[in-house]
C-alpha positions in Angstrom: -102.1 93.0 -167.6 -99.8 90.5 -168.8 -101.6 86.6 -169.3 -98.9 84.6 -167.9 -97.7 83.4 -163.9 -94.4 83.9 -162.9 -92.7 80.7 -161.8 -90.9 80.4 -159.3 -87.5 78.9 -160.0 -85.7 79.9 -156.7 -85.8 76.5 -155.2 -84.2 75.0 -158.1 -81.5 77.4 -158.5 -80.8 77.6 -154.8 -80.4 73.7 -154.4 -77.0 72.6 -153.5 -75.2 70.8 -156.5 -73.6 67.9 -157.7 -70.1 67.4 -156.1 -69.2 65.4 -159.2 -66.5 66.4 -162.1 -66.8 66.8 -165.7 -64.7 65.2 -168.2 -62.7 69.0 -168.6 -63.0 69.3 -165.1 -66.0 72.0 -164.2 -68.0 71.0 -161.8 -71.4 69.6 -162.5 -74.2 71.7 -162.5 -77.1 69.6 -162.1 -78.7 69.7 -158.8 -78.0 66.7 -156.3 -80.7 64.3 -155.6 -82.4 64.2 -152.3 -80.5 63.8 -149.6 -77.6 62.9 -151.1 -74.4 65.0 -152.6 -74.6 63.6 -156.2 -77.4 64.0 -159.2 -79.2 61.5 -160.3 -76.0 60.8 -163.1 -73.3 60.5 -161.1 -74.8 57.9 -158.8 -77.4 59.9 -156.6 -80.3 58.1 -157.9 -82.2 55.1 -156.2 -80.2 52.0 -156.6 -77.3 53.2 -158.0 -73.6 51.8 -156.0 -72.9 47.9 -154.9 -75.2 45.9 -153.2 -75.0 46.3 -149.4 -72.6 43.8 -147.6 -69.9 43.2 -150.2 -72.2 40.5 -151.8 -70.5 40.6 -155.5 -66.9 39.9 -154.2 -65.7 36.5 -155.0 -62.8 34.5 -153.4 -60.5 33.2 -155.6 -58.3 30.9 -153.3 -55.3 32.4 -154.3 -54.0 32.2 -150.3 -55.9 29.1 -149.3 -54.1 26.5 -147.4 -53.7 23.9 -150.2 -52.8 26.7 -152.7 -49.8 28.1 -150.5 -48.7 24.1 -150.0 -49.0 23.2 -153.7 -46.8 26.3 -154.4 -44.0 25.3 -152.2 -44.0 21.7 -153.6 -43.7 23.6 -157.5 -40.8 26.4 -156.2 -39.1 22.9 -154.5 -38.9 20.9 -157.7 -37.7 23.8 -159.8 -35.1 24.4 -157.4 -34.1 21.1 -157.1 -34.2 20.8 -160.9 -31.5 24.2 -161.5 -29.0 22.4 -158.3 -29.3 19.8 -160.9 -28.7 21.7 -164.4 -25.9 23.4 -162.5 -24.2 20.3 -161.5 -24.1 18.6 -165.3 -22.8 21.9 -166.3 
């Protein structure tokens, strides 16, 4: 008789895997997290990824109205200002 149980690791070994990459490229062994096709290190856990609806993008006005006005006004003057250094040339 021998004193010990047998476990039973077939559930753990036949659970798909991570679909992530490795630094040299293998794939990653670790088993994916519920319902999902990563482990728990490469973003399958709870709460891992960007909040839902895009809530941590800023705007940073770069083609707002008064922006794209103001930047005509600036390319105006400089041009007007190199007509001019060409004509005291």
């Amino acid at each position: 008789m021998t004193g010990g149980h047998t476990r039973n690791t077939v559930p753990m070994r036949t659970s798909p895997r991570c679909g992530a990459r490795t630094r040299d490229g293998s794939p990653c062994r670790a088993p994916a997290a519920h319902g999902k096709t990563r482990c728990r290190m490469h973003g399958g856990a709870l709460g891992s990824g960007a909040p839902k609806g895009n809530q941590n993008a800023r705007t940073h006005g770069l083609f707002a109205g008064e922006t794209i006005s103001e930047q005509r006004e600036v390319r105006m003057m400089l041009d007007e200002a190199r007509k001019l250094l060409r004509e005291l040339r």
